[in-house]
C-alpha atoms as one frame of an Amber mdcrd trajectory, in Angstrom:
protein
  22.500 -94.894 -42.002  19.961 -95.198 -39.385  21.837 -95.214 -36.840  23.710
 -91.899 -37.762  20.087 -90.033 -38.425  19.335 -91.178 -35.350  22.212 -89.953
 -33.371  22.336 -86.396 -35.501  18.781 -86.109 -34.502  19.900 -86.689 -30.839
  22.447 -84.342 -31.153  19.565 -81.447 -30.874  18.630 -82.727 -27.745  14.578
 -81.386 -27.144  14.060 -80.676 -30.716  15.367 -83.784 -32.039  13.559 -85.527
 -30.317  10.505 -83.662 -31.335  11.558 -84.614 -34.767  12.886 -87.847 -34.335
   8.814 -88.708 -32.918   7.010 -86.565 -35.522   9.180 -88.171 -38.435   8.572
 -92.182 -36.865   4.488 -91.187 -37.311   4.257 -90.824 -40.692   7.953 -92.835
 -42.196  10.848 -93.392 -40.107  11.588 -97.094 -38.903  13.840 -95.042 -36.008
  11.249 -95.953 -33.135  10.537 -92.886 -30.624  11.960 -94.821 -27.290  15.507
 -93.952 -29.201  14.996 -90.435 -28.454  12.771 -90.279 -25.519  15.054 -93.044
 -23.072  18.141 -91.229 -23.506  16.625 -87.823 -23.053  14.722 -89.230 -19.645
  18.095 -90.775 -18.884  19.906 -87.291 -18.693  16.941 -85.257 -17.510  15.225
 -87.581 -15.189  13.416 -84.456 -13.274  11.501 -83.890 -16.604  10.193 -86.838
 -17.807   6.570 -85.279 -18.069   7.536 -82.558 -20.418   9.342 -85.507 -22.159
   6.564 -87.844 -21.886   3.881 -85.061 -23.447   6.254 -84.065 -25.680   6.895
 -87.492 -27.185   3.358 -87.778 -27.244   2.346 -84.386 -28.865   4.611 -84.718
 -31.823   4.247 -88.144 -32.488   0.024 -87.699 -32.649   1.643 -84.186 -34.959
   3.411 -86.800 -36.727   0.504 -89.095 -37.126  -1.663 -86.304 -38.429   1.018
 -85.550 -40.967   0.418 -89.892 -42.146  -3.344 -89.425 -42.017  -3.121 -86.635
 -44.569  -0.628 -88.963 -46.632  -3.076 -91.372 -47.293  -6.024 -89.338 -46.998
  -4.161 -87.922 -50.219  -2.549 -90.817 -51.736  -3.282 -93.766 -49.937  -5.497
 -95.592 -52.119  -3.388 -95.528 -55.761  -0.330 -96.899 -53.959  -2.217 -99.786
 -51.923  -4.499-100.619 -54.797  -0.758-101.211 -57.115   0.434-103.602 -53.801
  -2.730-105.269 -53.144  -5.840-106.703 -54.842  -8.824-104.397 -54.829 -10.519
-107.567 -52.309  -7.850-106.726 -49.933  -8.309-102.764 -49.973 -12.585-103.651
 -49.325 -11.938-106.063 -46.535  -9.322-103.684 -44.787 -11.750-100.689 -45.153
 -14.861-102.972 -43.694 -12.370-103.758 -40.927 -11.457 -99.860 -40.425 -14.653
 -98.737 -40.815 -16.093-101.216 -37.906 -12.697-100.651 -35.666 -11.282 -96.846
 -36.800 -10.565 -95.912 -33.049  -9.425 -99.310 -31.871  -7.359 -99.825 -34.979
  -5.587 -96.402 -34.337  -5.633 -96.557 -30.538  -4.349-100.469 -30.640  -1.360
 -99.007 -33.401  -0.395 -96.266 -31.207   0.084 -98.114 -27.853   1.588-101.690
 -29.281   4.550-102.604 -30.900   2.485-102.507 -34.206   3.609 -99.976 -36.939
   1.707 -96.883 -35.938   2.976 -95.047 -39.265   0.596 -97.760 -40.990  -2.489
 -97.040 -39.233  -1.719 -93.194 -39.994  -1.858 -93.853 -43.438  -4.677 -95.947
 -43.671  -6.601 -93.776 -41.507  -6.152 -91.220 -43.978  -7.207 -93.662 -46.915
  -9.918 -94.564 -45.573 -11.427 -90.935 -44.420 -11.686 -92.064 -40.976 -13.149
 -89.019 -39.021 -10.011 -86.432 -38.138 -11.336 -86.159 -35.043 -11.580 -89.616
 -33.791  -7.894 -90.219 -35.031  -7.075 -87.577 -33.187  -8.274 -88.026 -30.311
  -7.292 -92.264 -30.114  -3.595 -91.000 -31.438  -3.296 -89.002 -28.672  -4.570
 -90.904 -26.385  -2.583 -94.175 -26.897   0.526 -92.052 -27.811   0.128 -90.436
 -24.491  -0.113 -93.773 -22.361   2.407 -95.289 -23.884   4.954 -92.781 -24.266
   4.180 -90.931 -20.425   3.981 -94.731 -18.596   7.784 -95.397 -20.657   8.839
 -91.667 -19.229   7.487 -92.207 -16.066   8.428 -95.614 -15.572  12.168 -94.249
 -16.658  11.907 -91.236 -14.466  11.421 -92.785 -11.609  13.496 -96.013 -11.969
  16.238 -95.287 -14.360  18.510 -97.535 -16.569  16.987-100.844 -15.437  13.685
 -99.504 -16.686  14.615 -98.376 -20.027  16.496-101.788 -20.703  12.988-103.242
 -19.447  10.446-101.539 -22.089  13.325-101.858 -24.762  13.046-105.662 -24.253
  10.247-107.927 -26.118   9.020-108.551 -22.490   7.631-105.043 -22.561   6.282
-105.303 -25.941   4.103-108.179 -24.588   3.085-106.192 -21.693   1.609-103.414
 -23.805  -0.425-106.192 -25.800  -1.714-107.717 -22.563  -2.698-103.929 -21.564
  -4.842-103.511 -24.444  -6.280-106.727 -23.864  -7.485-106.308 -21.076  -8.747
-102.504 -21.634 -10.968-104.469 -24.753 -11.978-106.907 -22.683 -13.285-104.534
 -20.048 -14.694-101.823 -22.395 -16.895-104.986 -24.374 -18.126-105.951 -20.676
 -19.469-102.835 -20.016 -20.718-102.224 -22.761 -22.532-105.721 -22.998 -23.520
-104.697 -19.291 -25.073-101.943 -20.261 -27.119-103.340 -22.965 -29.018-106.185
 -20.682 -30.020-103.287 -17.937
C-alpha cells in the first residue's frame, strides 16, 4: 500500500514530491529521500530547487504536526502514557525545544514526532520554525547536493544506515561545538 502511494505520488513528478514531503511531516512513514533521490536522479541540473523544495514543504509539513498537537496532542498521549511520562517529556522539551526539533529534523529520528509534540507542548512557533527549517534544509540540500553532483552511487550512499550514522555524528559534533562556545564565552 505504501509502496503504491508512494509511486502515485511520484507519478506528479514536482508536486508529488511536494506532497509526498509535506505529508511525511506531520503522518506518512513514506520518508522524503523516496521522492527527492529519484527526482535529483532525473533532473540532476536542479537539485537546489529540489533541495529547497524538499525542505520548504517538509518544515510546511511540520507546521501542519505542530498544530496537530498543539490541538490534540495532549488527550491522545495522556490515553498512551502515564501523566509522569507526559511531565518528564515536557521538562525535557521545555529545556531542549530547538535541539529536540533541530536534532528530529536532521537524524534518522521520526521528525513527524517532534512536530507533534512541539505542538503539545506550545513550544514557541517561531523557534520551531526556524530549527525545522533549518535542519530540514541541511539535510535535505547536503542529500540533493551530494546527489547532484555525484549521482547513483550517492543516493545508494545516504539510503544506507552508514549515512544515517553520519548525520548523528554531524549533530554531535555541531552540540559539542555550540556547548564549547558557549562555555567559552561564559569564563571570559
Amino acid at each position: 500500500m505504501l509502496e503504491t502511494l508512494a509511486n502515485m505520488l511520484m507519478s506528479y513528478g514536482f508536486y508529488g514530491l511536494i506532497i509526498g514531503t509535506f505529508l511525511e511531516a506531520i503522518i506518512s512513514p513514506i520518508i522524503p529521500e523516496v521522492f527527492l533521490i529519484p527526482m535529483v536522479l532525473a533532473r540532476p541540473n536542479e537539485y537546489i530547487l529540489i533541495g529547497l523544495a524538499t525542505a520548504a514543504s517538509s518544515t510546511v509539513g511540520g507546521i501542519g504536526g505542530y498544530y496537530l498537537g498543539y490541538f490534540g496532542g495532549r488527550p491522545i498521549f495522556e490515553k498512551l502514557f502515564k501523566r509522569e511520562y507526559y511531565d518528564k517529556a515536557l521538562a525535557i522539551f521545555e529545556k531542549y525545544d530547538v535541539w529536540a526539533v533541530f536534532i528530529a529534523g536532521f537524524t534518522p529520528v521520526p521528525y513527524k514526532v517532534f512536530t507533534i509534540l512541539g505542538g503539545m507542548f506550545k513550544m514557541n512557533l517561531f523557534r520551531f520554525t526556524f530549527a525545522s527549517f533549518l535542519s530540514r534544509g541541511l539535510r535535505f540540500m547536503l542529500e540533493a547536493v551530494l546527489i547532484g553532483l555525484y549521482g547513483r552511487q550517492m543516493a545508494d550512499y545516504i539510503l544506507s544506515p552508514t549515512f544515517a550514522i553520519t548525520t548523528i555524528i554531524i549533530v554531535a559534533v555541531l552540540i559539542l561545538v555550540y556547548y564549547l562556545l558557549r562555555r567559552s564565552r561564559t569564563r571570559n
